[in-house]
N, C-alpha and C positions, 0 to 999 in steps of 0.2 A: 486619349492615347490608344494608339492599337494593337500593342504587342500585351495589353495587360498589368503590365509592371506598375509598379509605383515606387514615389524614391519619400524613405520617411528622414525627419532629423533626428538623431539619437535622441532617445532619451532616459541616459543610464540612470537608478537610483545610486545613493551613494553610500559605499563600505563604511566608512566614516564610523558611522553608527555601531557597527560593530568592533566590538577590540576579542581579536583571535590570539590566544595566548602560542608563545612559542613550542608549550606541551603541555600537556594533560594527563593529570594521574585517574587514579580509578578512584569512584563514589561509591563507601563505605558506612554506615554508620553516621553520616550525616556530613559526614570530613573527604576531604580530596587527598587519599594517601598515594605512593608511589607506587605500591603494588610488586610481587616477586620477579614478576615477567619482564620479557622486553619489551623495545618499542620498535611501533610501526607508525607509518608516515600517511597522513591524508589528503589527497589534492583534489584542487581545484579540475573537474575534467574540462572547464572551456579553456584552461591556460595551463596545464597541468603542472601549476606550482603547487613545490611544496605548500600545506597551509599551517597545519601544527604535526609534530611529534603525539602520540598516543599513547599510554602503556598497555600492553597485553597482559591480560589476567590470565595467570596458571590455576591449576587446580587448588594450590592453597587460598590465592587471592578470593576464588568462586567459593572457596570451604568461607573465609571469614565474609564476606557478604550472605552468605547462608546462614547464618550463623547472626549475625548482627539483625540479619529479620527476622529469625526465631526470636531472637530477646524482645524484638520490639512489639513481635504480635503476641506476645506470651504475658510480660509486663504491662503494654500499653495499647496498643491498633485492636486486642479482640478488646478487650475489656473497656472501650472508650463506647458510649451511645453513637445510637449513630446520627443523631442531631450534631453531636460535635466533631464527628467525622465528617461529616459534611460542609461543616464550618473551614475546615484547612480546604477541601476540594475547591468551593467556591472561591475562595481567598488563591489558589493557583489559577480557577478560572478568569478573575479579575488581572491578575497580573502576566496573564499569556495575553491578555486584551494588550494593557497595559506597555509591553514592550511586544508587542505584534509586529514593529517595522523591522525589531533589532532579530527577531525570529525568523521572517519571512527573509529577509538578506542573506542572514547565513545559511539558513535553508537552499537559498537559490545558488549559494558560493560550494557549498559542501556535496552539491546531491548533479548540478547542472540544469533543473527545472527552470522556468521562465519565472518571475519575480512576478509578473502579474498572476500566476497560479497559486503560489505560494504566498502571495500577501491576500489574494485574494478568497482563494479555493482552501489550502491545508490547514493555514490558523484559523480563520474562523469558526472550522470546523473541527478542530482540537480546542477552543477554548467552550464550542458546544458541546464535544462532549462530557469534559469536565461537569459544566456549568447542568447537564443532562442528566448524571449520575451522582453527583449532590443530593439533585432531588427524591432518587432511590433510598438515600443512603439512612433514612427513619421512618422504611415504607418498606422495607425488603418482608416483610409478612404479607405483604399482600404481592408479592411477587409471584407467586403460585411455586417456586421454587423451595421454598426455607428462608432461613435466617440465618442460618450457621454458618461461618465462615471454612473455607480450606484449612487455611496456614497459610505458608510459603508458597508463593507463586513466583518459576521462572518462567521470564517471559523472551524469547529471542524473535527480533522484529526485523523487516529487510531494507533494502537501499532506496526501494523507488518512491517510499514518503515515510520520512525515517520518524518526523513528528508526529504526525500524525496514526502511523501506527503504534506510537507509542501513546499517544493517546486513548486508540482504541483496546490497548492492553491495563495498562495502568487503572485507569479511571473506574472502569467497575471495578476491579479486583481491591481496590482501594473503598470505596461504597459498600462493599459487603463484607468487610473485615479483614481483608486478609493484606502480608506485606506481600513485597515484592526485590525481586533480580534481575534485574531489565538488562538482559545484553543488544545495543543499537548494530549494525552490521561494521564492518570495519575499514567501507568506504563512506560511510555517510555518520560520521560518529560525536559532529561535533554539535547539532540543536539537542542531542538529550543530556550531552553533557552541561550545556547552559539549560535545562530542566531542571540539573540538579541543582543549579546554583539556585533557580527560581524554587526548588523545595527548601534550599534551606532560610533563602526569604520569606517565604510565607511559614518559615517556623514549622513545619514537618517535623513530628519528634524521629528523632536520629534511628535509621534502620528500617525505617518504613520503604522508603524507599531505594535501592541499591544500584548502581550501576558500574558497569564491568565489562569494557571493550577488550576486541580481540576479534578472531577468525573462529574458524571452525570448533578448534578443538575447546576454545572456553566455552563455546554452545554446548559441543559433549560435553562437559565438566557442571553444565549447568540441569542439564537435563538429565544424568545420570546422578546426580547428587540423591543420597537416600534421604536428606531429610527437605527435599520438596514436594510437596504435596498437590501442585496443579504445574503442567506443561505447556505454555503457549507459541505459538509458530507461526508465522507468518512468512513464507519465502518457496523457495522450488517443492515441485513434486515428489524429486530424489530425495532432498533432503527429508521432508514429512515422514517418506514412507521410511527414509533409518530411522526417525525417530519414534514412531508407531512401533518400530521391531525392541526399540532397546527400552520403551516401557513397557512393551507386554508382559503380563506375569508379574507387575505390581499393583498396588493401588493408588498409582496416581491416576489425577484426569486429567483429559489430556483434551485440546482444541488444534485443531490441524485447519489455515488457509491457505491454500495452494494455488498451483498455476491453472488458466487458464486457458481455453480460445474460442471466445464466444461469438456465436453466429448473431450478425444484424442484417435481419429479414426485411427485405425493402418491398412490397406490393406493389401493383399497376394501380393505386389508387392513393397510394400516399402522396401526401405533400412534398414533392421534392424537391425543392429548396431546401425546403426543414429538414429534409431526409438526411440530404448532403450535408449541411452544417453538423448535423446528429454521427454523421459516419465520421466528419473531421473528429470531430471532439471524440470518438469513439475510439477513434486508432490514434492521433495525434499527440492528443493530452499528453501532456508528464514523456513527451517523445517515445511513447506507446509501452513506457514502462508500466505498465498497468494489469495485474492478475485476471482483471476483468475488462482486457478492453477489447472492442469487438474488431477482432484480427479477421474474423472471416465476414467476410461480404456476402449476401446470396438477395440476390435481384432477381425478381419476376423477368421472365425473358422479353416481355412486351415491353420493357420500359428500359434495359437493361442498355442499351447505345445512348440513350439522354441521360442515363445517371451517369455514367460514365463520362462523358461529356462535358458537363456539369461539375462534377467531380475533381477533374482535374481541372480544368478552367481554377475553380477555388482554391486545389493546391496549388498551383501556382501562383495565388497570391501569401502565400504562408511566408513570413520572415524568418530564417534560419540564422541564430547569431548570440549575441552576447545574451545572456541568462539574465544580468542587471539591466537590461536595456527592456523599459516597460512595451515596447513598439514589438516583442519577441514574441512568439507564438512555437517556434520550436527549439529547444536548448539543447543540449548537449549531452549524449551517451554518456550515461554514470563511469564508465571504466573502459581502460584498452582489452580486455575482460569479455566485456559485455558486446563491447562495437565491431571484436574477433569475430563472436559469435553471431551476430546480424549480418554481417558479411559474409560468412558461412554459409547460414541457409540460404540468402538472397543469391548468391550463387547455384546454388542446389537446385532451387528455383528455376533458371534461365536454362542448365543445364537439363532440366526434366523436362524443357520445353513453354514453361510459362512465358507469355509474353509480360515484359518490364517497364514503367515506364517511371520515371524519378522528376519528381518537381525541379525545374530551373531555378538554382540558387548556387551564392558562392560562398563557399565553407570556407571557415576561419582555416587558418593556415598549422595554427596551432590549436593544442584539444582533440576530444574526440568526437565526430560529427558525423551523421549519416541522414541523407537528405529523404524529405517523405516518399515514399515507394510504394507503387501498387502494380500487383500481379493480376495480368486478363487471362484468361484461355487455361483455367487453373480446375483442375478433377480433385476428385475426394483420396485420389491415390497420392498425389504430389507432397513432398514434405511440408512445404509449406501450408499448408491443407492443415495438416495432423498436428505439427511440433509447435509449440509456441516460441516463436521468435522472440518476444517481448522487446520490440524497438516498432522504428514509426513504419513498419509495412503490413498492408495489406493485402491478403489473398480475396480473389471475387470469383464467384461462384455463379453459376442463376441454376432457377428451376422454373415451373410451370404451374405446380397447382402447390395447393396449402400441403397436403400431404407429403408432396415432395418435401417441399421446405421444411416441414417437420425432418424427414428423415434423413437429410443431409445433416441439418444444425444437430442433431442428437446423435452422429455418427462422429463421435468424440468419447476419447476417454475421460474428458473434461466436464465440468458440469457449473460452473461457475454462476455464469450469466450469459443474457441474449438479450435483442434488441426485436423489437417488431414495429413496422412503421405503414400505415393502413387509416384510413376513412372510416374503416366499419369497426363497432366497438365488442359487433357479434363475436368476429375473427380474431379481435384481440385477447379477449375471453376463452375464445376455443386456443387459441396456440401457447396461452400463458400455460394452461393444463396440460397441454402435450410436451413441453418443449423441456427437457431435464435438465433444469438448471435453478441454481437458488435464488437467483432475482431476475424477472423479466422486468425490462423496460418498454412503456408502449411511447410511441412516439416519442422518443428522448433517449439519454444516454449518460452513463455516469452521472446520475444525481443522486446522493448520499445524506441521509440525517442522521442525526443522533439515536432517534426514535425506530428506525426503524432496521431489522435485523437483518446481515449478510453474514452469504456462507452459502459455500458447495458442496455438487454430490459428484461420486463417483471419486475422482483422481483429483480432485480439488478441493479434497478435503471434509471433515465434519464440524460440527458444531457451529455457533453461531456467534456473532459478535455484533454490537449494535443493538437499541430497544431494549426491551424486558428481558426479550432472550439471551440477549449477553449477560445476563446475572448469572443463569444457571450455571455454569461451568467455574464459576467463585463462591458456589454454594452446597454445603452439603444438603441435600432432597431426604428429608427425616420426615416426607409422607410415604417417599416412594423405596426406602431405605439410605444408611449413609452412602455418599458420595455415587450415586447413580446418576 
């Protein structure tokens, strides 16, 4: 063939598997009550149906899940060993195995990701890190942290991997004693809500775990509550920095990850093949819903006409289309919201002078869709440069020597992550040290374990989540004083 194309046969999974209730109350106490609040409506963004009704938690609903895990870590969660706390973590690890298709479908139906990421990428690595913090969970002395639990941990988690950031909340805070009040975001709300069903099957004593959908204001309602005792966040920059303002001057601790836009440094000596697949998967994944994905491109100027070449040749093989359909490679913009907002800058963009150019695909007719997009001819001044877009575009950069490349990628308020892609293991060494950011990738992109710790500097937030070090922030440090 010479235009490139190829024609696949569908090959949808099937909804079947899933039964989507017509509404959903709020997770209390181990029970699914109806809650004070209204409801609000969750869709589908590749067909934008209705999918269920939701209740919104007000501030009394937030008070009685507050409230419902104080009893539970006060009676039961502190005072259980943690051999037998780890016995229910493991027992939720086997059964997120266990119904892994029925997770990854609604995952793919609720959020718009591709099903092969989501059965493939988010559960297996939410039933790791379960199955990971088990192991913590009659070993937290040798964590170098403590052993003391919080309390009450709220945790508000965001759209672009609703499970699995619920995972990376839950799981330790749970390992180290403490309960929880999980608010999921209020477009993606319905896999934590089948969490809790899966906690009260694995017998989770009632109030360990809490969950409590809504918008904004049940987030404030949750973070401002005087009797939680740890603050976790996961979502925009704005948002973190209100919430940093409205716990200052208490003793709660607090974990802030925030947005990103991380530089992926391409050398005249890397593998570019690899490079190229590295940069797809970098801006692409999750249709670049990603805190950490590497929106800025910066290519060695010698090589910088073949990557680019290369490049989109590859985008132009990318499948744009049904999120069930295992053949998909890019789904569907979480929200008309979201796909406002990529349309925005991507204008800004053209308009500043960028050159544009957008993968040949045909969007669904219905949903929200925006086709992969990469910016050439792009300066460190252009918005697209600076603001994280968080959708499937790319800005590209180049430079010349290592130096440069350092002080472009560090010319961010962002701090997130970075990519480096190089031959020599000298180089990779020298720019992991320069480069200000909490996880360098060498040669690769978006790979994530259980084991090992993420989290930004600067505008992207503190503390850490993941490995040993995500303990700390569920533990009070009684070498280094309480709750430091």
């Amino acid at each position: 063939m010479t235009d490139n194309t190829f024609e696949y046969a569908p090959a949808p999974e099937s909804r079947a598997i899933v039964d989507i209730k017509p509404s959903y109350g709020l997770f209390i106490n181990g029970e699914f009550v109806d809650g004070n609040g209204r409801a609000f409506k969750t869709i589908n963004p590749a067909t934008e149906e209705v999918l269920a009704e939701v209740a919104e938690a007000d501030d009394a609903d937030v008070d009685a899940a507050v409230r419902a895990a104080r009893r539970a870590y006060t009676r039961v969660w502190s005072r259980m060993s943690g051999a037998e706390r780890a016995k229910y973590l493991y027992r939720i690890a086997r059964i997120i195995q266990e119904r892994g298709r029925e997770l990854a479908v609604l995952e793919s139906i609720d959020n718009g990701k591709p099903i092969k990421e989501s059965r493939d990428v988010d559960v297996p690595i939410v039933a790791a890190h379960f199955f990971y913090y088990a192991g913590w969970a009659d070993k937290l002395q040798y964590s170098g942290y403590g052993s003391t639990p919080l309390g009450v941990a709220g945790q508000v988690i965001p759209w672009n991997f609703p499970l699995l950031m619920l995972a990376w909340k839950i799981a330790p805070a749970l390992a180290c004693g403490n309960t929880v009040v999980l608010k999921p975001a209020e477009t993606t709300p319905l896999t934590a809500l089948l969490f809790a069903e899966i906690c009260q099957q694995a017998d989770l004593p009632p109030g360990v775990v809490n969950i409590v959908t809504g918008a904004g204001e049940t987030g404030r309602a949750i973070v401002s509550h005087p009797d939680v005792d740890k603050v976790a966040f996961t979502g925009s920059t704005e948002v973190g920095k209100a919430i940093a303002r409205a716990v200052a001057g208490s003793d709660k601790k607090v974990t802030l990850e925030l947005g990103g836009k991380a530089a992926n440094i391409v050398f005249d000596d890397a593998p570019l093949d690899q490079a190229v697949e590295g940069i797809v998967n970098g801006i692409f994944f999750n249709q670049g819903h990603v805190c950490c994905a590497g929106s800025r491109l910066l290519v060695q100027e010698s090589v910088a006409e073949e990557v680019m070449s290369r490049l989109k040749r590859r985008m132009a093989t990318l499948r744009v289309g049904d999120p069930l359909d295992k053949n998909t490679d890019v789904g569907a913009i979480n929200s008309a919201e979201q796909l406002s907002k990529i349309r925005e800058l991507s204008e800004v963009g053209e308009s500043e002078g960028a050159e544009r150019w957008s993968a040949p695909c045909d969007l669904p007719s219905n949903g929200y869709w925006f086709a992969p997009t990469v910016f050439t001819g792009v300066s460190q001044a252009h918005r697209i440069a600076r603001e994280e877009i968080f959708g499937p575009v790319l800005s590209v950069l180049t430079f010349r020597t290592p130096s440069e490349a350092v002080e472009k990628a560090n010319n961010t308020p962002f701090g997130l992550s970075a990519g480096v892609w190089t031959d020599k293991g000298s180089r990779i060494l020298s720019m992991a040290n320069r480069l200000r950011a909490g996880v360098v990738w060498a040669n690769t992109f978006n790979k994530f374990d259980p084991t090992s710790p993420f989290g930004g500097y600067k505008e992207s937030g503190y503390g850490r989540e993941g490995g040993r070090h995500g303990l700390e922030g569920y533990l009070k440090n009684t070498e280094k004083g309480a709750n430091s």
